[in-house]
MIBAVEX-964736 format. One record per atom (N, C-alpha, C): x, z, y; atom name. Coordinates in steps of 0.1 Angstrom, whole numbers, plus 2048, in hexadecimal, padded with zeros to 3 digits. Each point is the difference from the previous one (the first is absolute). Example, Ala and Ser with C-alpha at 12.3 -4.5 7.8 and 13.67 -1.06 7.14 Angstrom:
BEGIN
NODE     x     z     y   at
NODE   884   84E   7C7    N
NODE   7F7   800   80C   CA
NODE   809   800   80C    C
NODE   7FC   7F9   80B    N
NODE   809   800   80B   CA
NODE   7F8   808   80B    C
end
This chain:
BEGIN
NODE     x     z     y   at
NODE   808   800   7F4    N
NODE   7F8   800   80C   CA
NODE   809   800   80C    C
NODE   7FC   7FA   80A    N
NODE   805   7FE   80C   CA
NODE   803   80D   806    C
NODE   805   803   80C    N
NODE   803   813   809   CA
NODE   7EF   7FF   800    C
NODE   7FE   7F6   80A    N
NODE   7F6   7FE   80B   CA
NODE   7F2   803   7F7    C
NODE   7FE   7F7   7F4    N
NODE   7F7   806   7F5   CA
NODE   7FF   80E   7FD    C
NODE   80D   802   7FA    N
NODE   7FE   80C   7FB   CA
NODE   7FE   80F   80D    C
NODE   806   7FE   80E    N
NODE   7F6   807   806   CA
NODE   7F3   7FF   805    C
NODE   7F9   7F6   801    N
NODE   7F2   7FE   801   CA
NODE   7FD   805   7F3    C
NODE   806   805   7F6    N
NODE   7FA   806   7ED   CA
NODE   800   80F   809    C
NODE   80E   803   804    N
NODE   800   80D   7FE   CA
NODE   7F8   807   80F    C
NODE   7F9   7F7   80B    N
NODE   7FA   803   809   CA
NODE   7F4   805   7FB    C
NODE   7FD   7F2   7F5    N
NODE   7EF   7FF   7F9   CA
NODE   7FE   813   7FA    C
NODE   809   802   7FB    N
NODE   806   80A   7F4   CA
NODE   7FE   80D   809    C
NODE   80B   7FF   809    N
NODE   7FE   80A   80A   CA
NODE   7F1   807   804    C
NODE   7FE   7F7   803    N
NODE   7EE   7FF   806   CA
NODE   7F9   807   7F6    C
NODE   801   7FC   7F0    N
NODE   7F8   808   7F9   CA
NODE   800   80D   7FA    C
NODE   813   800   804    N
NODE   801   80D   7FA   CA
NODE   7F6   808   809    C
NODE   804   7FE   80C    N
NODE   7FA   807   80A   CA
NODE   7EC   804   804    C
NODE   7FE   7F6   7F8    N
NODE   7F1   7FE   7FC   CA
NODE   7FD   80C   7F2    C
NODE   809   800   7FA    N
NODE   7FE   80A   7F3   CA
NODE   804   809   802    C
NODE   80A   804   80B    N
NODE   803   809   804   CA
NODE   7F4   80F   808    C
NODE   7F8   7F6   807    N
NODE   7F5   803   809   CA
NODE   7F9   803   7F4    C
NODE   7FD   7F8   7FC    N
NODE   7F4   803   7F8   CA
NODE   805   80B   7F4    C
NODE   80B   802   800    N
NODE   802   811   7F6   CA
NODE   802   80D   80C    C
NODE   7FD   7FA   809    N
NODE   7FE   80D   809   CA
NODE   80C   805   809    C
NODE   809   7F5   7FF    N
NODE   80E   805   806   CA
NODE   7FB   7FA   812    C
NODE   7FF   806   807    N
NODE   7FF   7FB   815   CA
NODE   80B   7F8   804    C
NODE   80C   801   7FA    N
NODE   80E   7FF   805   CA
NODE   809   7F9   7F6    C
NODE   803   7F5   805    N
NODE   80D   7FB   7F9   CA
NODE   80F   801   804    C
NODE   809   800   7FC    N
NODE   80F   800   80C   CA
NODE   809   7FB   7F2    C
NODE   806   7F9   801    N
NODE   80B   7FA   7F8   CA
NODE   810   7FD   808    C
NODE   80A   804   7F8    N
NODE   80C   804   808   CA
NODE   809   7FB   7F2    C
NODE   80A   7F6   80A    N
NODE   80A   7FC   7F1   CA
NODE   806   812   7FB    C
NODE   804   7FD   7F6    N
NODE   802   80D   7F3   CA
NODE   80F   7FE   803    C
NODE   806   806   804    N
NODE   811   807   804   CA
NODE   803   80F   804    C
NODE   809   802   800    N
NODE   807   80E   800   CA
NODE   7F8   807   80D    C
NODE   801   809   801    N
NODE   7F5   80B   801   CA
NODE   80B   801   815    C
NODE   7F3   7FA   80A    N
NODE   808   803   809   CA
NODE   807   80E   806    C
NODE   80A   803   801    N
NODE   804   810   803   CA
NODE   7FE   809   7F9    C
NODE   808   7FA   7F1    N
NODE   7FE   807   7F5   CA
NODE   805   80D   7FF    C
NODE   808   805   80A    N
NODE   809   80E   805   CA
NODE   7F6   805   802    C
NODE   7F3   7FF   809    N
NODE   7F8   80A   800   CA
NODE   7F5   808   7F8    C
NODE   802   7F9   7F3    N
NODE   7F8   804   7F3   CA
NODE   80C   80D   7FE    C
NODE   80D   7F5   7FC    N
NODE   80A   810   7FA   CA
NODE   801   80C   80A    C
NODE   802   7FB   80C    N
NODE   7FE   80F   80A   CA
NODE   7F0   809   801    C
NODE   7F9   7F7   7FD    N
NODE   7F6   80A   7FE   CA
NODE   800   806   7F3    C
NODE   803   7FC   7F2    N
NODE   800   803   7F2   CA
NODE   80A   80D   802    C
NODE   80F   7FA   805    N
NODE   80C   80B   7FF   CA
NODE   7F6   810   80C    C
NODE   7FA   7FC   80C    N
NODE   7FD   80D   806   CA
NODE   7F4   807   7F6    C
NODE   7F9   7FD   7F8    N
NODE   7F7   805   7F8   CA
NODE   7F4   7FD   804    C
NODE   7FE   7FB   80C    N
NODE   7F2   7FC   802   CA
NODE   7F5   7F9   7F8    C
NODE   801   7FF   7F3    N
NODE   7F7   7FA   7F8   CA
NODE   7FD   80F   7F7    C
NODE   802   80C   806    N
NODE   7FE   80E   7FB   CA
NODE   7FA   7FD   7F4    C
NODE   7F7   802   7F7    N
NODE   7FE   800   7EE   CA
NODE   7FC   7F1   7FC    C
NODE   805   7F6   80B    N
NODE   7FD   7F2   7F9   CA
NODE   80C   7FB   7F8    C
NODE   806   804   7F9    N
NODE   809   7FF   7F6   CA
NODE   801   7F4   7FA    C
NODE   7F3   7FA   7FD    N
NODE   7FF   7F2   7FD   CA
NODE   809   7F4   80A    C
NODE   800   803   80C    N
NODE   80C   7FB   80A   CA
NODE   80B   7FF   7FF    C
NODE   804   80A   7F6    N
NODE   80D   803   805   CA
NODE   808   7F3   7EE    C
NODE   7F5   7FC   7F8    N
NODE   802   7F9   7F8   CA
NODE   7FA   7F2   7FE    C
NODE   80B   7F8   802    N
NODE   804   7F0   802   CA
NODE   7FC   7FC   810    C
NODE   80C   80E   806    N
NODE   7FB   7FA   80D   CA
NODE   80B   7F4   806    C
NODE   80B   7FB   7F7    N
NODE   804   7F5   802   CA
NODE   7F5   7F5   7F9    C
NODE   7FC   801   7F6    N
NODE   7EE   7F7   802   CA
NODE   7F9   7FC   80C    C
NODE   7FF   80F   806    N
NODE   7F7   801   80D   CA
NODE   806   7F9   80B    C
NODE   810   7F8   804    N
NODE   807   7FC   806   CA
NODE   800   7F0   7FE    C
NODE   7FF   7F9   7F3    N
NODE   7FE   7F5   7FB   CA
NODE   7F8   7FA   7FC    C
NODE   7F3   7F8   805    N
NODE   7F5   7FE   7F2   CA
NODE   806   7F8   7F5    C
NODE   80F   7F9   803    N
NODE   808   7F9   7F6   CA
NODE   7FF   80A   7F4    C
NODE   7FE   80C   801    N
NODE   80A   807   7F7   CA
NODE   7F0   805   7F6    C
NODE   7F6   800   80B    N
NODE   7F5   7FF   7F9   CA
NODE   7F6   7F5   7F4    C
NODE   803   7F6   806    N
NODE   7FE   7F0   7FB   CA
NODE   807   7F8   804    C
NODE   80B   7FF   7F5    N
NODE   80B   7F1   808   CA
NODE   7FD   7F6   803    C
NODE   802   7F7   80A    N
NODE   7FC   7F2   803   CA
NODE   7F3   805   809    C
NODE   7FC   809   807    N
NODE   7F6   803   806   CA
NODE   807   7F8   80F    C
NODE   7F1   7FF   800    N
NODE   7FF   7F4   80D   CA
NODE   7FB   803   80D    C
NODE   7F3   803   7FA    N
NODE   7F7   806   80D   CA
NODE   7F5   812   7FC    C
NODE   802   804   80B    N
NODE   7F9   80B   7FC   CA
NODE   7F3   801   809    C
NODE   7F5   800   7F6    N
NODE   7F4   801   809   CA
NODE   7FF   80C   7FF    C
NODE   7F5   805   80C    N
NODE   7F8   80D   801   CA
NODE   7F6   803   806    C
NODE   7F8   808   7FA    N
NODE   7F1   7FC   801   CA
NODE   7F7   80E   804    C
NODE   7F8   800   80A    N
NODE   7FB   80B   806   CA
NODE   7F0   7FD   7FD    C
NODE   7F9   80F   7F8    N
NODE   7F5   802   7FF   CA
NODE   7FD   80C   808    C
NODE   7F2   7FA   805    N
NODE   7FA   810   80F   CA
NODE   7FB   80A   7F0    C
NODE   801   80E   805    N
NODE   7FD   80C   7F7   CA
NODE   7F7   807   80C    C
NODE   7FA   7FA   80D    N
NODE   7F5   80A   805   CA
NODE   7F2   7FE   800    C
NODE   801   80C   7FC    N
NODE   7F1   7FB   7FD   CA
NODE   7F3   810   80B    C
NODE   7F8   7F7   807    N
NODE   7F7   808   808   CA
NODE   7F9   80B   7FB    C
NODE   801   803   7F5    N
NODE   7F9   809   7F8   CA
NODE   807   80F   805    C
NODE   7FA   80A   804    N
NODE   804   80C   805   CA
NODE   803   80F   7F5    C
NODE   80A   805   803    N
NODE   803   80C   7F8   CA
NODE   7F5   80D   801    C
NODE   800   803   7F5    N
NODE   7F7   809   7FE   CA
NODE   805   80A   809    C
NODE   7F3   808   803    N
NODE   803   80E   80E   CA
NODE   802   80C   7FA    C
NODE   801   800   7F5    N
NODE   7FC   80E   7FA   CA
NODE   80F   808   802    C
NODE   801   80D   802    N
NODE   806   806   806   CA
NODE   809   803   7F1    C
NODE   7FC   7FF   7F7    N
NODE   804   801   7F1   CA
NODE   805   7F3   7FA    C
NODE   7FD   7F7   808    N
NODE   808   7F6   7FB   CA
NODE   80F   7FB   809    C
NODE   808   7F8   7F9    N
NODE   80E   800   803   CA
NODE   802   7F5   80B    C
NODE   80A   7FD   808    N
NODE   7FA   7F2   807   CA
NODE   80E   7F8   7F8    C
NODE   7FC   7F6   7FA    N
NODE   80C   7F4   7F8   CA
NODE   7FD   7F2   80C    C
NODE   80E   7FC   7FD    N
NODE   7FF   7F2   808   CA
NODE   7F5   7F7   7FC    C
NODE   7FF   7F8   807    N
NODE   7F8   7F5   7FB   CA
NODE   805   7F3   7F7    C
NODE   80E   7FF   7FF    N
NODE   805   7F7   7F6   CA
NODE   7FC   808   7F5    C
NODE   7FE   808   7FB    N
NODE   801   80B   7F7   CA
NODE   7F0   802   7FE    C
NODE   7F5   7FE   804    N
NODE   7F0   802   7FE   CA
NODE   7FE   7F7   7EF    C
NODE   807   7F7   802    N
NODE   7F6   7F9   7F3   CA
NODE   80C   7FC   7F8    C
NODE   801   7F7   7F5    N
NODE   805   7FC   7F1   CA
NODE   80C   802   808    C
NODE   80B   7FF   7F7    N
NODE   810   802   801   CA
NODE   802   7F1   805    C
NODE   809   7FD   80A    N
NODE   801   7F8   806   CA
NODE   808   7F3   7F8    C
NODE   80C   806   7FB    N
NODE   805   7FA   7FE   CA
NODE   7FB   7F7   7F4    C
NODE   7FA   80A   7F6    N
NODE   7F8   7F4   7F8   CA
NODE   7F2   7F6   803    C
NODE   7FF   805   807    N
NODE   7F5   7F2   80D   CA
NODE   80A   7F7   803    C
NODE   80D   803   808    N
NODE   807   7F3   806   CA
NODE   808   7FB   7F0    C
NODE   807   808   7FE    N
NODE   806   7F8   7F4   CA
NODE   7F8   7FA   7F9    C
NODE   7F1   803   7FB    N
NODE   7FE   7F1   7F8   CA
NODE   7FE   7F9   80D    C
NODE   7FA   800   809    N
NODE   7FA   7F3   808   CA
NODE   814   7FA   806    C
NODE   80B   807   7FF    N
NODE   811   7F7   802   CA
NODE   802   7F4   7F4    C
NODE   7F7   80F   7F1    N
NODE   805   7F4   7F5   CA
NODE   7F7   7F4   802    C
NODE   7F3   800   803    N
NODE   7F6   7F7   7FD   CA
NODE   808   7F4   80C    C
NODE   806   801   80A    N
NODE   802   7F9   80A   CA
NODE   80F   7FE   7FC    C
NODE   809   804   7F6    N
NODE   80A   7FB   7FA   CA
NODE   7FB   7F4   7F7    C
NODE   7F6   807   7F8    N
NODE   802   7F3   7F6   CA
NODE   7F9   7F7   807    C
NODE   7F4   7FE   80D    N
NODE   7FF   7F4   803   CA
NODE   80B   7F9   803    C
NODE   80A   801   806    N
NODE   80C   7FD   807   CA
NODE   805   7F8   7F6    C
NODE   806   808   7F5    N
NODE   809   7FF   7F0   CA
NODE   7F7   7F0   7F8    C
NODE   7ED   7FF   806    N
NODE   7FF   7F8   7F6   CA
NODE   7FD   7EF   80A    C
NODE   805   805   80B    N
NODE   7FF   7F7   807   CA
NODE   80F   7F9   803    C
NODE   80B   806   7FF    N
NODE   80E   7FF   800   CA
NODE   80A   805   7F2    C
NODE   7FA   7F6   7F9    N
NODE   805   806   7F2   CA
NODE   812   803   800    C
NODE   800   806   7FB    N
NODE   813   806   7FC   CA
NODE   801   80B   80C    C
NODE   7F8   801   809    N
NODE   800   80B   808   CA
NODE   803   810   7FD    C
NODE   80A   803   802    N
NODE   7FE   814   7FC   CA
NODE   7FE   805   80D    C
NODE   7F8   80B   7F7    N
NODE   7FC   809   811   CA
NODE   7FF   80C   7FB    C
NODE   803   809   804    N
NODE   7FD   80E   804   CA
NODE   7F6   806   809    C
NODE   7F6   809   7FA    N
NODE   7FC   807   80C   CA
NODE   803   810   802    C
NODE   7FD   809   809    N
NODE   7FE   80D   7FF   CA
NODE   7F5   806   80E    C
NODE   7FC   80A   7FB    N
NODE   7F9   808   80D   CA
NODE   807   80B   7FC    C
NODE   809   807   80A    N
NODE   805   80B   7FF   CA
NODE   806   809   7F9    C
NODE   802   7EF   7F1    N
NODE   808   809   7F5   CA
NODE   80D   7FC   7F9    C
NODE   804   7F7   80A    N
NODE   80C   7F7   7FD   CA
NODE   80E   803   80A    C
NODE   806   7F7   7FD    N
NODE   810   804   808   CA
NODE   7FF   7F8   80B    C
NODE   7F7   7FE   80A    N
NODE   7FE   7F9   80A   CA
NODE   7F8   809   80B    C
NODE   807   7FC   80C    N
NODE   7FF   807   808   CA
NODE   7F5   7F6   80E    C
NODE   7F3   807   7FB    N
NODE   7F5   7F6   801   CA
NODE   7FC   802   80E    C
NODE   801   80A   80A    N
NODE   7FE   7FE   80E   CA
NODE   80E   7FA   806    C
NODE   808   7FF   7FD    N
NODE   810   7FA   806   CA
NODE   7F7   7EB   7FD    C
NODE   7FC   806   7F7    N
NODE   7FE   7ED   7FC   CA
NODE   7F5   7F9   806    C
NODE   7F6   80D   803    N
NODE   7F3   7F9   80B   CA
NODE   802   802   80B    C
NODE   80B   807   802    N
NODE   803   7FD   80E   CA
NODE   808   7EE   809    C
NODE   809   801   7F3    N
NODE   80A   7F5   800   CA
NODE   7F3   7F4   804    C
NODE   7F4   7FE   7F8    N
NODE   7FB   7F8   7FA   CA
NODE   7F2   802   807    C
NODE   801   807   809    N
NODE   7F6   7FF   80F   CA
NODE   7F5   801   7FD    C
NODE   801   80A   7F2    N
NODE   7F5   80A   804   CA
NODE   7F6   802   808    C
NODE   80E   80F   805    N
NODE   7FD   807   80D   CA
NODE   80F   803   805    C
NODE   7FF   80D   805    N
NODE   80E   807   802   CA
NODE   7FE   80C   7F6    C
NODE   80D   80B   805    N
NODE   801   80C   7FD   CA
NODE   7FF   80B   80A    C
NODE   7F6   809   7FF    N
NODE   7FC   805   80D   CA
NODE   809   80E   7FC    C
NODE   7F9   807   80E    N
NODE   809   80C   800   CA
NODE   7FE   80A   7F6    C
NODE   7F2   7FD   7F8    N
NODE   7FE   809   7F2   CA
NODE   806   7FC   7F5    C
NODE   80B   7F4   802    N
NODE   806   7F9   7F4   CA
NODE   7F5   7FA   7F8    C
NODE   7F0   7FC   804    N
NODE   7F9   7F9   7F8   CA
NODE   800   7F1   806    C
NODE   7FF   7F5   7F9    N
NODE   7FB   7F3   802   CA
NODE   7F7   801   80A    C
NODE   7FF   7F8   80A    N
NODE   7F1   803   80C   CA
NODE   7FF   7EE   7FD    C
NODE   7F8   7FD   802    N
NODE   7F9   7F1   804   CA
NODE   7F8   7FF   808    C
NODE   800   7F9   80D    N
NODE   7F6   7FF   807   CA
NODE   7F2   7F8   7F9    C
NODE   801   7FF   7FB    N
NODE   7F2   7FC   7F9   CA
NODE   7F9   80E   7FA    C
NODE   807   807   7F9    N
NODE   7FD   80C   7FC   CA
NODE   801   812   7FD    C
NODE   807   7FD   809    N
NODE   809   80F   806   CA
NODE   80C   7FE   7F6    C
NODE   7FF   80D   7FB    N
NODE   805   803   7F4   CA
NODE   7F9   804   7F1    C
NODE   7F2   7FD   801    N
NODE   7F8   802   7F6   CA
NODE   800   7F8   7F6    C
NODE   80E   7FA   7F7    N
NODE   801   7F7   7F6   CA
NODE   808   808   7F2    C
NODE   801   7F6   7FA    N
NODE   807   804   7F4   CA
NODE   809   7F4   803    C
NODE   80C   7FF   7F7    N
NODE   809   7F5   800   CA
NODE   803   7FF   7EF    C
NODE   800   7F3   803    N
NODE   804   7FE   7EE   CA
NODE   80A   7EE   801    C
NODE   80D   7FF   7F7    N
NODE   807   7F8   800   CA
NODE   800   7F9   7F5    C
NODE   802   7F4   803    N
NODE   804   7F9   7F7   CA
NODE   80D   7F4   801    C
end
């Protein structure tokens, strides 16, 4: 196939993922070529001062968390995908009850976004065959607000959470 073909394929392609995308519930797309982790010193100076206090899981394959090479080799591009978690429904008043966030009100998140990453992987995989991909929400060696940021998201506000002007900070993030 010609360049010029084959990007009017992968424009067509683009467009759908992005259609399937919407339609599994994700608001937000951001895609960012897949390379070494910008100002990767500031992962180890936060790891070495302890600030990830009982996240221990950080502190292992955080040269992973530096690389997505080292995660999936030959990785190319890293998408990332933002679902809203707000929902208008109000917390109970009772003086006996606890107040929990609202990401935290209903089913465990991550297995809501992880099947709807896998389901939007394999579209991907059966539309671009020999494709590997990876996904994770929050349980992998990837360091998923540094990548929706890169990938214009949003930014990183002063709570250290993802903000989007489309949706504050009321999302989930999940990669692939």
């Amino acid at each position: 196939m010609t360049e010029g073909t084959d990007g009017a394929m992968n424009s067509a392609l683009n467009a759908r993922i992005q259609e399937e995308a919407r339609r599994l519930g994700f608001f937000k797309i951001g895609v960012t070529p897949a390379r070494p982790l910008p100002r990767p010193s500031r992962l180890t100076r936060w790891l070495e001062a302890g600030m990830h206090g009982e996240m221990r899981y950080m502190e292992r394959q955080a040269d992973r968390r530096t690389d997505p090479s080292l995660v999936l080799p030959d990785a190319r591009s890293i998408m990332v995908l933002a679902m809203n978690y707000f929902t208008a429904a109000s917390r109970s008043r009772e003086s006996s009850t606890g107040i929990i966030s609202r990401y935290a009100w209903g089913e465990d998140y991550h297995r809501i976004v992880e099947e709807r990453l896998r389901s939007l992987r394999d579209f991907i995989c059966a539309r671009r065959p020999g494709t590997a991909a990876v996904y994770y929400v929050d349980t992998g060696p990837v360091m998923e607000k540094v990548w929706g940021a890169e990938s214009g998201l949003g930014w990183t506000g002063k709570h250290s959470i993802l903000v989007s002007r489309d949706q504050g900070s009321w999302f989930f993030i999940g990669v692939i």
